[in-house]
C-alpha angles and dihedrals in degrees: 000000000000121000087202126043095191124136084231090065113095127188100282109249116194086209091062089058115038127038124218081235084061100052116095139194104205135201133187100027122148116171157010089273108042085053096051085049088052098042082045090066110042079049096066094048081064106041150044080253133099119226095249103058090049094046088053078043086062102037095056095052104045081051093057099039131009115240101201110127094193126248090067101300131120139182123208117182145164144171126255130194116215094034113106098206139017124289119212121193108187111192124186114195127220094214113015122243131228103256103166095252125197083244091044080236113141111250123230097163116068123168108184111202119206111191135175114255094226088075117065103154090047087048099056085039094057092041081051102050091044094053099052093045090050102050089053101106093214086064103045081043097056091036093056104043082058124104105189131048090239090064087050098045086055103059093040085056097040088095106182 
């Protein structure tokens, strides 16, 4: 079921989002913070934006609303202004983090999602699409029993 019927919308490709050079295996973090000042940074190598206004981007947003999706996943996301098309950052920890997750579960999958904010329609239609994809156990399963970003590039791009 689509959220949008508009002639804009295309068919939401995960390819089309996320990079196999944006996907990370981390190690040694520890918390909620530690991982939005990661993510910050690799953010304004990407971007027209310094690390510290999106992490005060991020920050702002996961105060007002939790973006925990349960079973250990969260997404983050934010508008930008100046970007043309969506960014997506997906991290795999090595050791999940407490998040305070609406299932009080630790999180280990983040996909952080970047969007224009000219697009709003796009933008509900690829949080959408992400949520319902990572909350399929066959996925988490298979994302979590990789070891290389290639392998989990793989399955986030193997788009049924």
């Amino acid at each position: 079921m689509k959220i949008f019927n508009n002639s804009k919308n295309k068919k939401i490709k995960l390819s089309n989002i996320i990079s196999q050079s944006n996907i990370f295996l981390l190690h040694n973090i520890n918390n909620k913070r530690q991982l939005l000042n990661k993510v910050s940074k690799i953010l304004e190598d990407q971007t027209n934006f310094s690390k510290e206004a999106i992490l005060d981007l991020l920050l702002k947003k996961e105060n007002n609303e939790n973006t925990s999706i349960g079973s250990g996943v969260a997404l983050p996301n934010i508008k930008l202004s100046d970007i043309k098309q969506s960014i997506g950052i997906f991290l795999k920890l090595n050791k999940p983090i407490h998040y305070n997750s609406i299932d009080n579960e630790p999180v280990d999958i983040i996909l952080f999602l970047i969007s224009p904010n000219s697009d709003f329609p796009v933008y509900l239609n690829e949080l959408a699409y992400i949520s319902r994809f990572l909350t399929k156990k066959k996925t988490l399963q298979n994302i979590r029993a990789a070891l290389d970003k290639e392998t989990i590039y793989a399955i986030i791009t193997n788009e049924l």
